[in-house]
C-alpha positions as CSV (number, residue, x, y, z in Angstrom):
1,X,28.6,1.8,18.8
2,X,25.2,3.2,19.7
3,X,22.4,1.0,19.9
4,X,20.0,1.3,17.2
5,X,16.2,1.8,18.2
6,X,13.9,3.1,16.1
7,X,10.0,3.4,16.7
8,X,6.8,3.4,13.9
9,X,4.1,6.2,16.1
10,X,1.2,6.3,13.7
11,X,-2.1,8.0,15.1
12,X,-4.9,6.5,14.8
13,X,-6.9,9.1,13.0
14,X,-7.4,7.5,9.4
15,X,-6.9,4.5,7.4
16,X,-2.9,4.0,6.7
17,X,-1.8,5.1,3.2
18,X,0.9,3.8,1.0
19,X,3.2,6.7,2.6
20,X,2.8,6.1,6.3
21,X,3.4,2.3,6.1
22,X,6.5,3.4,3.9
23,X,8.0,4.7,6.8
24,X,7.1,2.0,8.8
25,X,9.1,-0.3,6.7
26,X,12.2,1.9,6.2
27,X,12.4,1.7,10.1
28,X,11.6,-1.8,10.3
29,X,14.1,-2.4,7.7
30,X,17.3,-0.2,9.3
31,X,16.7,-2.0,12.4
32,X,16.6,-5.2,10.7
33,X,20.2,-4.2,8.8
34,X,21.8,-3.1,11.7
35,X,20.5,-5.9,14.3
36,X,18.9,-2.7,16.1
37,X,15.0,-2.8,18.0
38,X,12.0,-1.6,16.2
39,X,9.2,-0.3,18.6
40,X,5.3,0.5,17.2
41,X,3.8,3.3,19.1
42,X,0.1,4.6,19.0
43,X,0.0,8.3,19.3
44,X,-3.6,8.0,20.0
45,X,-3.4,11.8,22.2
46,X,-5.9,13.2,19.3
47,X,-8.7,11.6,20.7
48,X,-11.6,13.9,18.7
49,X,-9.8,12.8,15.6
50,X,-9.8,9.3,16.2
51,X,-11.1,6.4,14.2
52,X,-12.3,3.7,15.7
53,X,-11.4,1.2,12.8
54,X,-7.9,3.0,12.3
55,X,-6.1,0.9,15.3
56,X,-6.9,-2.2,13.6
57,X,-5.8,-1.0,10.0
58,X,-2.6,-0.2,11.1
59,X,-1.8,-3.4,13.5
60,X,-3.2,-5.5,10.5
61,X,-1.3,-3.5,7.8
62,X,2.5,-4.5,9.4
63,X,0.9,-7.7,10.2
64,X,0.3,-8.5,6.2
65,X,4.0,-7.1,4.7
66,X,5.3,-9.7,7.7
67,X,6.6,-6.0,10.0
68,X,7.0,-7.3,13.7
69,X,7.8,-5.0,16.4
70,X,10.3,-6.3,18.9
71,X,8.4,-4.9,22.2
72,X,5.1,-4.3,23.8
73,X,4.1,-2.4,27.2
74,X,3.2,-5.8,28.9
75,X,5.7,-9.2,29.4
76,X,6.6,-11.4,26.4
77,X,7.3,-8.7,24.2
78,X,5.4,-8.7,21.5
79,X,1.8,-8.4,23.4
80,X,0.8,-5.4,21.7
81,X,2.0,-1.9,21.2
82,X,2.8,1.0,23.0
83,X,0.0,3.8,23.5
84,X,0.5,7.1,24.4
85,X,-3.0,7.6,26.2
86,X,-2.0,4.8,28.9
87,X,0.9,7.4,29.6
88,X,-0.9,10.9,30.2
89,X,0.5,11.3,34.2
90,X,4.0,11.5,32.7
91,X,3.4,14.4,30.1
92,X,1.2,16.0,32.9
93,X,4.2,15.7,35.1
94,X,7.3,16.8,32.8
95,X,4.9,20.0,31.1
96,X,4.4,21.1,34.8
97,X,8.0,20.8,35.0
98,X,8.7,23.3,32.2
99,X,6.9,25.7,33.1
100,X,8.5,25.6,36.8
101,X,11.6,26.1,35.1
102,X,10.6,29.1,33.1
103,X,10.4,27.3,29.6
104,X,6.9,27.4,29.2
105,X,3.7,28.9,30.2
106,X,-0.1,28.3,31.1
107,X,-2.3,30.1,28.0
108,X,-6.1,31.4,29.5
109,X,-7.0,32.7,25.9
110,X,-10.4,31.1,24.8
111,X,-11.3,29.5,21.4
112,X,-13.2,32.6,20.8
113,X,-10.2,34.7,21.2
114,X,-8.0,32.7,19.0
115,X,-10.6,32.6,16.3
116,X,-10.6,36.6,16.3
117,X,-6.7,36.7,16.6
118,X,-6.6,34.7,13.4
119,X,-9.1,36.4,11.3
120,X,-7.0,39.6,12.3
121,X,-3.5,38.5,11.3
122,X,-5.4,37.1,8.0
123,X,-7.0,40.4,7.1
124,X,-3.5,41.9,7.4
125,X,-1.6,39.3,5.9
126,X,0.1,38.7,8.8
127,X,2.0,34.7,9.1
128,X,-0.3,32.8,11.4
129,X,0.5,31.6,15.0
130,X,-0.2,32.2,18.4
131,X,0.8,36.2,19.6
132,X,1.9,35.2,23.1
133,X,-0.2,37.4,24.6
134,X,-0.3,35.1,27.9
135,X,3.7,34.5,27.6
136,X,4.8,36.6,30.6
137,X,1.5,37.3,32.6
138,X,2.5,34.5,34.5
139,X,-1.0,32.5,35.2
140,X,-1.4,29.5,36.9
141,X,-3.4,26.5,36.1
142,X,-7.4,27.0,35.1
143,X,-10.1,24.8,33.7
144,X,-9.5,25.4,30.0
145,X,-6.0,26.5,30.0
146,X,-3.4,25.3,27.9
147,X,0.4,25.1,28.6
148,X,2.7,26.4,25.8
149,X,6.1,26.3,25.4
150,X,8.4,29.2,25.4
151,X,10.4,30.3,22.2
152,X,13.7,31.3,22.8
153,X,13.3,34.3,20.3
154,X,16.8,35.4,19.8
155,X,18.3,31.9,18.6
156,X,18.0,29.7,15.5
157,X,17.9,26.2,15.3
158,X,20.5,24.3,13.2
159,X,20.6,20.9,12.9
160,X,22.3,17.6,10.6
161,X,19.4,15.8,9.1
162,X,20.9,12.4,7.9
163,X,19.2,12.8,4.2
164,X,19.2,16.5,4.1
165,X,22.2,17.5,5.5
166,X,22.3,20.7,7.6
167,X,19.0,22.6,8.0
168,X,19.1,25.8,9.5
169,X,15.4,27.6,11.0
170,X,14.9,30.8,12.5
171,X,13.1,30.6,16.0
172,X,11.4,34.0,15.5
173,X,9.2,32.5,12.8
174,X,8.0,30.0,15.1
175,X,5.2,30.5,17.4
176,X,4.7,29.2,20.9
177,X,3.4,26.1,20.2
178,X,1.1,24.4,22.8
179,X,2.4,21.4,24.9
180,X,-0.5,20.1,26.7
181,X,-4.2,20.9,25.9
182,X,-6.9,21.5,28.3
183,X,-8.4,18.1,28.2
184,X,-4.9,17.2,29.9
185,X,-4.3,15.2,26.7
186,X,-0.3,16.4,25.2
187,X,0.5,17.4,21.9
188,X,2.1,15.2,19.4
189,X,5.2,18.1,20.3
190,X,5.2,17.1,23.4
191,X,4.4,13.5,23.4
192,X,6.9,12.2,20.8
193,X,10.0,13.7,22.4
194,X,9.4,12.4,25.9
195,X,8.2,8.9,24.6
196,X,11.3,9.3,22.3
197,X,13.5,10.0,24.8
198,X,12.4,7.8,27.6
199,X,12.4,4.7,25.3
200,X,16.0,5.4,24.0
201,X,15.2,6.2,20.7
202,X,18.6,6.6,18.5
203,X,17.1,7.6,15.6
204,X,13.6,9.3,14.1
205,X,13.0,8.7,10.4
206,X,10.0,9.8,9.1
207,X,8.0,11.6,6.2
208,X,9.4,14.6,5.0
209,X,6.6,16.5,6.6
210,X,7.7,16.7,9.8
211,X,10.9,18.7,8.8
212,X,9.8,22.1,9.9
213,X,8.4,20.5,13.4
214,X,12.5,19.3,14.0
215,X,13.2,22.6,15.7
216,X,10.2,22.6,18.3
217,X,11.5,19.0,19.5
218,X,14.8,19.9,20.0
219,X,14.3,22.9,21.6
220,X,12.2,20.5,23.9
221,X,15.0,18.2,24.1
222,X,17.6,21.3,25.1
223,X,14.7,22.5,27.6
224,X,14.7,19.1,29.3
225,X,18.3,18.7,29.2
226,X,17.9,15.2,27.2
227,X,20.6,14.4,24.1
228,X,18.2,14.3,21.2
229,X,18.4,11.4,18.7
230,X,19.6,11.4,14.9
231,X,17.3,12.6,12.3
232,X,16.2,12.0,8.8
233,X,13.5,12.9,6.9
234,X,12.4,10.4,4.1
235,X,11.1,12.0,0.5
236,X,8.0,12.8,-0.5
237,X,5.8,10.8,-2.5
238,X,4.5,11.7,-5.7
239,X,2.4,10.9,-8.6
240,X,3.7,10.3,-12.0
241,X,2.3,13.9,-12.6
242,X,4.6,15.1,-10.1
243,X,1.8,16.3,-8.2
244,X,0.8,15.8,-5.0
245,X,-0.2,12.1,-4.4
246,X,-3.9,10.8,-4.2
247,X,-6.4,8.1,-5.4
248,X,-6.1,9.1,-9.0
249,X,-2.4,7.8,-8.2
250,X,-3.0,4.7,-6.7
251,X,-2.9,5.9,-2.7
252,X,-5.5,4.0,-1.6
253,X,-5.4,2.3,1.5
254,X,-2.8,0.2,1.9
255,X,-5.0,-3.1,2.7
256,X,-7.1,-2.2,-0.4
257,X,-4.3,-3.6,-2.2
258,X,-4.5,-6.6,-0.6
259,X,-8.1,-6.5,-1.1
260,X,-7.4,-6.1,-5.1
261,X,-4.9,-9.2,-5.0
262,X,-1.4,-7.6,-4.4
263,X,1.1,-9.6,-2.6
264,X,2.9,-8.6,-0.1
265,X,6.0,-9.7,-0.9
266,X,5.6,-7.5,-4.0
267,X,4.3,-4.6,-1.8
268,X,7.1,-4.7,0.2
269,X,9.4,-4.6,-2.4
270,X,7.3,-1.5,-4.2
271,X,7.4,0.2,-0.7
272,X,11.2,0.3,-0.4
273,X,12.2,1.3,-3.5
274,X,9.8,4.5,-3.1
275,X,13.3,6.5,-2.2
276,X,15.8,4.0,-1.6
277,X,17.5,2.4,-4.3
278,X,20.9,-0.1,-4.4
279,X,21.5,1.0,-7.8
280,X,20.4,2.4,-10.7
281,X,19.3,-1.5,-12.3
282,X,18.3,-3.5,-9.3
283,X,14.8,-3.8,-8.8
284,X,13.2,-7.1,-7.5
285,X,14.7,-7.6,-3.8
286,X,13.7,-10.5,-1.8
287,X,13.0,-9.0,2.1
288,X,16.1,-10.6,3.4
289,X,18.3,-8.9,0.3
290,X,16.1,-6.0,1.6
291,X,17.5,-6.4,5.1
292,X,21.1,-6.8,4.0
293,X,21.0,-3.9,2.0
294,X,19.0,-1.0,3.4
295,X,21.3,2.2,4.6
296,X,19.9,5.1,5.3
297,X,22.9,6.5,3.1
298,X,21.3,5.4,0.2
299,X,17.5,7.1,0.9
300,X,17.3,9.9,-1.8
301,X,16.4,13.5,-1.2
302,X,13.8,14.0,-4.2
303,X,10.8,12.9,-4.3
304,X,9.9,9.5,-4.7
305,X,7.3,8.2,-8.0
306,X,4.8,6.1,-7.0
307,X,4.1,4.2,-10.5
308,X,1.0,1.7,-10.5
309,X,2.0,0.1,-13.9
310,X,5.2,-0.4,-11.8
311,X,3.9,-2.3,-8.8
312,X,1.7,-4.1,-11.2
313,X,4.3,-5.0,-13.5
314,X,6.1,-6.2,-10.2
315,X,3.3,-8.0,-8.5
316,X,2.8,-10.1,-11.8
317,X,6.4,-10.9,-11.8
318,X,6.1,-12.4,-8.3
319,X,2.9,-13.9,-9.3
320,X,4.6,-15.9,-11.9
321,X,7.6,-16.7,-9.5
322,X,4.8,-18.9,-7.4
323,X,4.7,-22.5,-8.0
324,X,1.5,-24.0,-9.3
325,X,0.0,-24.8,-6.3
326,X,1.2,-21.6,-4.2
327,X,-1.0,-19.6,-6.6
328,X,-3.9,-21.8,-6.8
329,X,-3.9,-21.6,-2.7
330,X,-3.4,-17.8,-2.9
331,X,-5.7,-17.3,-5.6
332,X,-8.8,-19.3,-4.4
333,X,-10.3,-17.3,-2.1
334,X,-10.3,-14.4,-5.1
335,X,-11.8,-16.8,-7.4
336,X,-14.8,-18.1,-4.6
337,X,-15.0,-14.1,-4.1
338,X,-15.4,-13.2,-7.4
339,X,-17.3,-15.8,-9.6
340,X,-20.6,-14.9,-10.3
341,X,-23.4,-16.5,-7.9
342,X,-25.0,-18.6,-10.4
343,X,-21.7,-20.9,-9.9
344,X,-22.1,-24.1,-8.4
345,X,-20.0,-24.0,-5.1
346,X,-17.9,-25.7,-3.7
347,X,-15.6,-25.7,-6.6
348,X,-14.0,-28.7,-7.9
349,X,-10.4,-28.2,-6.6
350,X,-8.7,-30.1,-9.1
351,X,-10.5,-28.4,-11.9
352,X,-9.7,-25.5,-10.4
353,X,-5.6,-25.9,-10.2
354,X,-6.0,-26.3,-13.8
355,X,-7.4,-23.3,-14.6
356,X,-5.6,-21.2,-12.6
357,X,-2.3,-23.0,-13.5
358,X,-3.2,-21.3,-17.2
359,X,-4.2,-18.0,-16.2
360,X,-0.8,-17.3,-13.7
361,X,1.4,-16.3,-16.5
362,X,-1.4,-13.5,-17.5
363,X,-2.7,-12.2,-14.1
364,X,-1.5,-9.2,-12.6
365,X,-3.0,-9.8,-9.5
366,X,-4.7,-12.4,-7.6
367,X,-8.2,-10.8,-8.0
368,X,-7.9,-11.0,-12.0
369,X,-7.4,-14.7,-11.9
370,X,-11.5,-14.5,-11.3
371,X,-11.9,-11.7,-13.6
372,X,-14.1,-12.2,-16.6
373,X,-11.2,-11.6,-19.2
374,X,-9.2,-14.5,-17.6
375,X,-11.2,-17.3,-16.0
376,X,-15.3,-17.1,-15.8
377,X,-15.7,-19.0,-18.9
378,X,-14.0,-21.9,-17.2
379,X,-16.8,-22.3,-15.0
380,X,-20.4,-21.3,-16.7
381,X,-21.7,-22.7,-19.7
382,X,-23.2,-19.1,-20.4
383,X,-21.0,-17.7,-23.0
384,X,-21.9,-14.2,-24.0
385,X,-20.7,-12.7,-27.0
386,X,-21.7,-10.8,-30.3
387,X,-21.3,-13.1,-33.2
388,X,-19.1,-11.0,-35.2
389,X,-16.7,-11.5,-32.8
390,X,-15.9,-15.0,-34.6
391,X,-15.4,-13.3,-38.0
392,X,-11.8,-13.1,-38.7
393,X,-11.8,-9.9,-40.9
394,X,-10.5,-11.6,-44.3
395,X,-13.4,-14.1,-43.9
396,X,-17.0,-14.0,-44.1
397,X,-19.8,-15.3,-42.1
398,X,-20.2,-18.7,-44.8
399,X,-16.4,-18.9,-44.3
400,X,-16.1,-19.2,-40.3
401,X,-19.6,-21.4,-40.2
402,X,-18.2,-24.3,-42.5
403,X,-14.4,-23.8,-40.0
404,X,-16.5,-24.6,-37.5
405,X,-19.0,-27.1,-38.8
406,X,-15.6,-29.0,-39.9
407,X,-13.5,-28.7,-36.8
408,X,-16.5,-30.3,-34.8
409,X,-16.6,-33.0,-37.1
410,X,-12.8,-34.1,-36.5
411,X,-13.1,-33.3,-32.6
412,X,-16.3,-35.9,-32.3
413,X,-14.0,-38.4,-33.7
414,X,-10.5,-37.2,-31.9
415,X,-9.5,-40.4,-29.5
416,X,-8.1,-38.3,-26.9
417,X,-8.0,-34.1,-26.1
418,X,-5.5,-33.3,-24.8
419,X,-3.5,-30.4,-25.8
420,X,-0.8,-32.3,-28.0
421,X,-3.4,-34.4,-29.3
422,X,-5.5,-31.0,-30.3
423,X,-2.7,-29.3,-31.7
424,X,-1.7,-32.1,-34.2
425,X,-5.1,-32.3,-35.5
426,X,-5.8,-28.5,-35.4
427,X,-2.6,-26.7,-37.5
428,X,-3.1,-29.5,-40.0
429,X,-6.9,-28.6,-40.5
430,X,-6.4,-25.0,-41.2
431,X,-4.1,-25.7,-44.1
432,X,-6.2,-28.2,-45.3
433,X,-9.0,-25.7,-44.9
434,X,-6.8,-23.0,-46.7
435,X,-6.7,-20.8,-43.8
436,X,-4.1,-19.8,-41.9
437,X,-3.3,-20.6,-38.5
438,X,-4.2,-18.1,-36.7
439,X,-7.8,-17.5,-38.4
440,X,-8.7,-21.0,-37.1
441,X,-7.5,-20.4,-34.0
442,X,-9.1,-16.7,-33.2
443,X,-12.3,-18.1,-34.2
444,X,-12.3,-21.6,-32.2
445,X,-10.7,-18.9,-29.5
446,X,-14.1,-17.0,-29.5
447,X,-16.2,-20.0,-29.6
448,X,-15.3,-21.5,-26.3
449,X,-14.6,-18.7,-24.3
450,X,-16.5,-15.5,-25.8
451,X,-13.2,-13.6,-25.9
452,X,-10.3,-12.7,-28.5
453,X,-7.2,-12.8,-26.1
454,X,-7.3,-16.3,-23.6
455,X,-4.9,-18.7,-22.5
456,X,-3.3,-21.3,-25.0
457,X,-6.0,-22.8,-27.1
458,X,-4.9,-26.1,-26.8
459,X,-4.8,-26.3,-23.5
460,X,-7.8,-24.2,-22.6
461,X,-10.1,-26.8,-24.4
462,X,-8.4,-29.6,-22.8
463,X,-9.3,-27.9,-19.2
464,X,-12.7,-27.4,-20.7
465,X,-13.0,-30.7,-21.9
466,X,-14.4,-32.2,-24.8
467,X,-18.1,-32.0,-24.6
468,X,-17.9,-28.6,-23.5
469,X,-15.5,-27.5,-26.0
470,X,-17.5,-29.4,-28.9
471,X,-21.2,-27.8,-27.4
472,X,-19.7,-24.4,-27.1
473,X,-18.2,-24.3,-30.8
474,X,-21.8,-25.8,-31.8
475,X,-23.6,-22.8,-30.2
476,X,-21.2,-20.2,-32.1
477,X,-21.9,-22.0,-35.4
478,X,-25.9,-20.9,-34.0
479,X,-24.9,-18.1,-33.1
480,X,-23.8,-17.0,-37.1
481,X,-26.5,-18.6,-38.2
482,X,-28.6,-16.3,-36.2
483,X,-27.1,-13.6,-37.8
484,X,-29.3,-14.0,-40.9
């Protein structure tokens, strides 16, 4: 049986999206099921595109869904990845060695005259691509010279893509496409099939993109007499829309997301189920369960949805999965982050497993267990809201001051507060009161946090505490008064 190596070769010329580290993870994840190698590889060749932060982003994105590479250009393995630009004498060497063999050819035409060549075949509607004017003049090697390759023009391509099935191309279509440039820097052409080659790749999956660029690399790989690996070509991502993905989407950086509170175990279970599936049911996979599973037999050919109520729905599922103090941990550096200033730091830890223990079942994310809607009030004493918000709408302000004047009174006296001691004085009161349940509640609700939807009321007040509570419901009995 072949061995199975597979290779991750991101460029380094933007920020990693949802999409690239996708593939990244499909690889990662064959070579995981099949007990196969998984190799990173910069293809930093592009180097007026490059981004100097990018290298980083991409290292540091794998690093955080837990993707380790199994090699590295230097002992001990894992040191680092590989990089194409510590590798420039060997594409040097094997373009020179095309063109002594007749399969490709040094290009003199200048910028300028490429610019003017395109503006022709555009004013006659003409497809775009290089006219080979250089193709059989025979020139050597020049200062700003390029080398190109050499279309067979009579052939087509045909070739067993492992999603797709057979795709067929017609070489006549394709134009001779350059191999090295003249800053002696190769193509991503040229580059990725000698790399690819040299370190044994068996198979290259990647973004459906690169589907029309399949025949250029094997013609390469019939030019240099190599066997060329297996192909497939994972589906496109879309929005909901069915329109081309962007930041309206959700395709935002894929660190942003951990930036926003995502987890990555959550992540990494989003990732692979943009075009793979087990079935048509089975949605929350554990890595492992997605190690055991993943075939490439099962990647679809349409397009994959990338849903954000989905991942969000599925990163609150995990987020409730947590124990207690795995959130709390997780969710700490959120809540230091995002507190307003004005809060006394350092937080009282213990205080502070409390609150988040009550907030866990409700937060979508990490970031929202500091958000205003879910846990601020916990920590200020400056609680902001319009008045009316305590008015239940079948009562009127008289009503929902003598609740509260009356609730305070039998919490002054309450031995202990906690929430079983709260809610066996509390559901009692409103039917002595004549209200019902839930008109008691919504207003005491409002009173000591300033919003209408909270964490249980029992045991938010017993987090809170008793002078706070009591103090806060005091101010909201002001605050009606107020009203006039």
């Amino acid at each position: 049986m072949k061995q199975i190596r597979v290779r991750y070769a991101p460029s380094p010329t933007g920020i990693p999206h949802v999409g690239n580290i996708r593939t990244a993870l499909f690889n990662w994840l064959f070579a995981r099921h099949t007990g196969g190698t998984f190799i990173v590889r910069i293809e930093d060749t592009d180097v007026a595109r490059t981004v100097p932060e990018a290298l980083e982003a991409i290292l540091e994105s794998l690093r955080w869904l837990g993707i380790d590479w199994d090699e590295g250009p230097e002992a001990g393995g894992n040191a680092g990845p590989y990089f194409q630009s510590q590798r420039l004498e060997l594409y040097n060497r094997m373009s020179a060695e095309l063109v002594a063999k007749g399969d490709a050819y040094y290009c003199h035409c200048t910028p300028e005259r490429l610019e003017e060549m395109r503006k022709e075949q555009t004013a006659r509607k003409a497809p775009p691509g290089y006219d080979r004017r250089c193709r059989e003049l025979g020139l050597g090697p020049a200062p700003n010279a390029v080398i190109r390759f050499k279309i067979p023009l009579s052939l087509k391509t045909t070739f067993r893509d492992l999603i797709r099935g057979e795709v067929t191309f017609d070489n006549a279509v394709l134009d001779d496409f350059v191999l090295l440039k003249s800053d002696g820097y190769p193509t991503y052409h040229l580059a990725n099939v000698i790399d690819d080659n040299y370190m044994k790749i068996s198979h290259v999956m990647r973004g459906e993109e690169w589907l029309s660029s399949t025949p250029r690399h094997l013609m390469l790989y019939r030019a240099f007499g190599w066997s060329p690996p297996e192909f497939a070509h994972l589906p496109i991502i879309l929005g909901t829309d069915r329109s081309k993905l962007s930041k309206r989407h959700g395709a935002v950086a894929l660190l942003d997301y951990r930036a926003q509170g995502y987890l990555a175990e959550a992540m990494t279970n989003f990732l692979a189920l943009l075009g793979w599936s087990l079935d048509d049911k089975t949605e929350l996979f554990s890595k492992e369960e997605l190690c055991r599973h993943f075939t490439i037999e099962r990647v679809s050919q349409t397009a994959a949805i990338f849903n954000k109520e989905k991942l969000d729905w599925m990163n609150g599922v995990y987020i409730r999965a947590l124990t207690t103090d795995a959130f709390a941990a997780r969710a700490l550096p959120f809540l230091e982050k995002g507190l307003p200033p004005e809060i006394v730091r350092p937080l009282d830890q213990s205080y502070v497993k409390k609150v988040l223990a009550l907030v866990q079942e409700r937060a979508k994310t990490l970031a929202e267990a500091a958000s205003p809607e879910l846990s601020w009030f916990f920590f200020t004493d400056r609680v902001d809201y319009p008045a009316e918000l305590l008015i239940d709408k079948k009562l009127d302000k008289t009503q929902t001051a003598n609740l509260l004047a009356t609730t305070t009174a039998r919490l002054d006296v309450l031995p202990a507060f906690d929430a079983t001691t709260l809610e066996g004085m509390l559901r009692p009161l409103a039917e002595e009161m004549g209200l019902k349940a839930g008109q008691l509640f919504g207003a005491l609700r409002t009173a000591v946090s300033g919003l209408t939807a909270t964490p249980p009321l029992f045991q938010m007040m017993e987090t809170l505490g008793k002078h706070r509570s009591i103090t806060r419901i005091r101010e909201a009995a002001a605050k009606l008064e107020a009203l006039g």
